[in-house]
C-alpha positions in Angstrom: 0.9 84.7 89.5 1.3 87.4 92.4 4.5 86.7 94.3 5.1 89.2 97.5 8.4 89.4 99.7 8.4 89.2 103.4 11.6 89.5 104.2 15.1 89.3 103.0 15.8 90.4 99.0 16.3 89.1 95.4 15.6 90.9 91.9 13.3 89.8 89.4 13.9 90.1 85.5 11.3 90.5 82.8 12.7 91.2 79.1 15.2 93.9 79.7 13.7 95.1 82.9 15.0 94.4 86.0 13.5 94.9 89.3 15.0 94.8 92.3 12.5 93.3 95.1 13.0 93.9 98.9 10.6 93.3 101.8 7.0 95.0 101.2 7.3 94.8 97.7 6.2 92.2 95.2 5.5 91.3 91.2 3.3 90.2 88.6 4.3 87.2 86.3 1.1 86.8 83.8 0.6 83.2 82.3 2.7 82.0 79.9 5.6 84.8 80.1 9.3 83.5 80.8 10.8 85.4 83.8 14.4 85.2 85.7 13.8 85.1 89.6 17.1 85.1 91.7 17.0 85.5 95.8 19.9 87.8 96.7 23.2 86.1 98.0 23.0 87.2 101.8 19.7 87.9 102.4 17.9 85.4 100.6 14.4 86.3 99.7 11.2 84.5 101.8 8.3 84.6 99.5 4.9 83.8 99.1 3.0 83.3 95.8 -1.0 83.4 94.6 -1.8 82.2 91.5 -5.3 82.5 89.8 -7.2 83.2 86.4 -10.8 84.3 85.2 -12.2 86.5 82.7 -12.0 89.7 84.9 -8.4 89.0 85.9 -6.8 91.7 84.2 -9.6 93.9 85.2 -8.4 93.1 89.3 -5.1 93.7 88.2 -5.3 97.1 87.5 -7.0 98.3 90.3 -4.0 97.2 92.0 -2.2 99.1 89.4 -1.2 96.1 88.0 -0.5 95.4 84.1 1.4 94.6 80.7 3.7 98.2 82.0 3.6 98.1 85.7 4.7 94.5 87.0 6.1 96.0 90.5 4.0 96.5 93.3 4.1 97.4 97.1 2.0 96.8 100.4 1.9 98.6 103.2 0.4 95.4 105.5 2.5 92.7 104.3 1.4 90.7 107.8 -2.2 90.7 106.2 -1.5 89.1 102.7 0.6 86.7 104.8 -2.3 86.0 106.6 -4.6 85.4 103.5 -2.3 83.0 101.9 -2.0 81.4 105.6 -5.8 80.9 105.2 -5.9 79.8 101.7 -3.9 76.8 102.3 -6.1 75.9 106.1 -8.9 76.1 103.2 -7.5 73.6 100.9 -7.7 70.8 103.3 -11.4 71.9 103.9 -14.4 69.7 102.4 -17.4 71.2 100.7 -17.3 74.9 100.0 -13.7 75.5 100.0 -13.7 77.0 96.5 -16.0 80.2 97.9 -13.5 80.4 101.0 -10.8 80.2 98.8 -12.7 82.9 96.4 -13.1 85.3 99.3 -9.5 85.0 100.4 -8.0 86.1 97.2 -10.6 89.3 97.1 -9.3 90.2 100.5 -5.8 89.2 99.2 -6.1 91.7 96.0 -8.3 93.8 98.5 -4.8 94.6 100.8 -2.6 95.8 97.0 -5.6 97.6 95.8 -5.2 99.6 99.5 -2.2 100.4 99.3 -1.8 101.3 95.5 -4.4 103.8 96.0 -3.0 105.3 99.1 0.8 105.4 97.7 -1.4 107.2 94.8 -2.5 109.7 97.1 0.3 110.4 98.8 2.6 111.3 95.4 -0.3 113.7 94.6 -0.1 115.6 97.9 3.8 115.3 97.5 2.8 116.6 93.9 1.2 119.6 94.8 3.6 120.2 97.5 6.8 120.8 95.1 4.2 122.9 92.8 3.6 124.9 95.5 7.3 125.8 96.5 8.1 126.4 93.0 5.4 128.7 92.5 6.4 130.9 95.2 9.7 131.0 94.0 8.3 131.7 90.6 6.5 135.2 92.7 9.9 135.5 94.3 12.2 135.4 91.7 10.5 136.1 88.2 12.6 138.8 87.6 16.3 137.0 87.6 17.0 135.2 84.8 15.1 132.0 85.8 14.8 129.1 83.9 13.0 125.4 84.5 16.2 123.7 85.0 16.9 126.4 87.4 13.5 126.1 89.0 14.2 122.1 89.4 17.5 122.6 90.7 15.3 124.5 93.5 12.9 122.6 94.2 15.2 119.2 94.1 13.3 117.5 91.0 14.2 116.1 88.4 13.2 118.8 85.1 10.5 116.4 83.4 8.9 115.5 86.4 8.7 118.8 87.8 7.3 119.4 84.4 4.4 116.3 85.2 3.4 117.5 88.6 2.8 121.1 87.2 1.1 119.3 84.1 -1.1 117.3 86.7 -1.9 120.1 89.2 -2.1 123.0 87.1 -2.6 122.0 83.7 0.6 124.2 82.7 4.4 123.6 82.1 6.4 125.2 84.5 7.4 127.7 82.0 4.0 128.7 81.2 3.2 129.4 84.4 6.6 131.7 84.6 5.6 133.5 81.7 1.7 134.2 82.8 3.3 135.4 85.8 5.4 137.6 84.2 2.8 139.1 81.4 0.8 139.7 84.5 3.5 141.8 86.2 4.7 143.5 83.1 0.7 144.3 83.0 0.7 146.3 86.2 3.8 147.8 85.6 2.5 149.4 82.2 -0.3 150.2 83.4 1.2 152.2 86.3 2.9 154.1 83.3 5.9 155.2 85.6 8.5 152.7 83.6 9.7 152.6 80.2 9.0 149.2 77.8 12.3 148.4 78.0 12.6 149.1 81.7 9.2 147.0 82.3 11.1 144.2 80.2 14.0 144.2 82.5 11.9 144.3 85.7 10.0 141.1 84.1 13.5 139.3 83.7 13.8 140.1 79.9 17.1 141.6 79.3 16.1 142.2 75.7 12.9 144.7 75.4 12.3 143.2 72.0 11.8 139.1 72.9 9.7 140.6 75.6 7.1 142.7 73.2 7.2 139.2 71.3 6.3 137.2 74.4 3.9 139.9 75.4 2.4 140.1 71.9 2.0 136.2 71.7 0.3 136.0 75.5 -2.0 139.1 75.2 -2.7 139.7 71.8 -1.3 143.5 72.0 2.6 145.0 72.1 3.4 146.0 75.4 3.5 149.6 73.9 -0.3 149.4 72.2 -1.4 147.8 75.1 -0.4 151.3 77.4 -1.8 153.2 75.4 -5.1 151.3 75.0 -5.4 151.8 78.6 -4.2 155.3 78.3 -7.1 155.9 76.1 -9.9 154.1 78.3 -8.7 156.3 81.4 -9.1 158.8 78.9 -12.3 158.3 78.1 -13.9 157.1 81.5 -12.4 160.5 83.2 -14.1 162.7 80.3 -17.7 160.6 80.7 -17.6 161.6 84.5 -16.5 165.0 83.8 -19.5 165.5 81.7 -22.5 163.7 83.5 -21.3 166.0 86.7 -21.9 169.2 84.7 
């Protein structure tokens, strides 16, 4: 059963959940489950209900992003499931054939959630990769303060472990693996510039202790930030003698 609020408010109650329901916004009751339903003191709820079964039922459901977890939904055309219900009962007073008109209503009914779950979908994405995006370029901005995720949140106005899912979703790294590639990166071009110390490179990176930042360095690239310059040393090295020698 599919129950949608047109106007006013109430608060539905399933197990230990409770879900407060306003105008736009509906719920799921599946068959058999006890619910508490309860239309709000001074603005009483007006509601309208579908109820319907079938093997692919579930299926349906969650397209509309609808299931055993998620029993709260919202529409963004709430005058158009109005209308659908406003047709299924016309329908029931029909003749022959009201079962297919009936049929086609609730598919345009489940047609109108479906809509609008995937465009509320689409629009948390774009929202998504818009707070990735700021707290990236604070990342650039900033990496060389003593910047944590809390920090970055705090920013960005997030709560930590979603800020953490939208980098997860987006980027496919923690907001603290992205600081950290950023900074091995820097710290990269720094030593290989070769004007800095280790320990000066470390404190231009936002490591105030040269030693957790050879570790860090170490762990991302394989190499301590010291072998690494000379590596590179060597290779210049090498590359400069080759050249010297084939222009001879």
């Amino acid at each position: 059963m599919l129950y949608f609020c047109l106007e006013g408010r109430g608060e539905y109650q399933f197990r230990d959940t409770h879900c407060a329901i306003g105008p736009g916004e509906g719920f799921l009751v599946p068959p058999g489950e006890v619910v508490s339903i309860r239309a709000d003191q001074k603005e009483p709820w007006k509601l309208i209900w579908v109820g319907f079964t079938g093997c692919r039922a579930a299926e349906y459901l969650g397209r509309c992003g609808l299931g055993e977890e998620n029993r709260a939904f919202r529409c963004d055309v709430p005058e158009q499931l109005e209308r659908c219900v406003q047709e299924m009962v016309r329908c029931e007073m029909l003749g022959r054939g009201h079962e297919f008109l009936l049929l086609g209503e609730l598919y345009r009914f489940l047609g109108w959630i479906a809509r609008s779950f995937e465009g509320q979908g689409r629009r948390s994405r774009e929202a998504g990769t818009e707070y990735v995006e700021r707290a990236a370029d604070y990342i650039r901005s900033h990496f060389q303060e003593d910047l944590t995720v809390s920090k970055l949140a705090l920013y960005v106005r997030l709560n930590r472990s979603y800020l953490t899912t939208v980098f997860q979703n987006t980027l496919h790294v923690s907001p603290q693996q992205f600081l950290m590639r950023f900074r091995m990166e820097r710290a990269s071009q720094l030593l290989l510039e070769g004007t800095l110390s280790v320990g000066e490179v470390a404190r231009s990176c936002g490591y105030p202790d040269p030693l957790t930042f050879s570790k860090a360095f170490k762990r991302t690239l394989g190499v301590t930030p010291s072998q690494y310059q000379r590596g590179q040393a060597a290779s210049g090295l090498v590359q400069a003698s080759s050249v010297d020698t084939g222009g001879r």
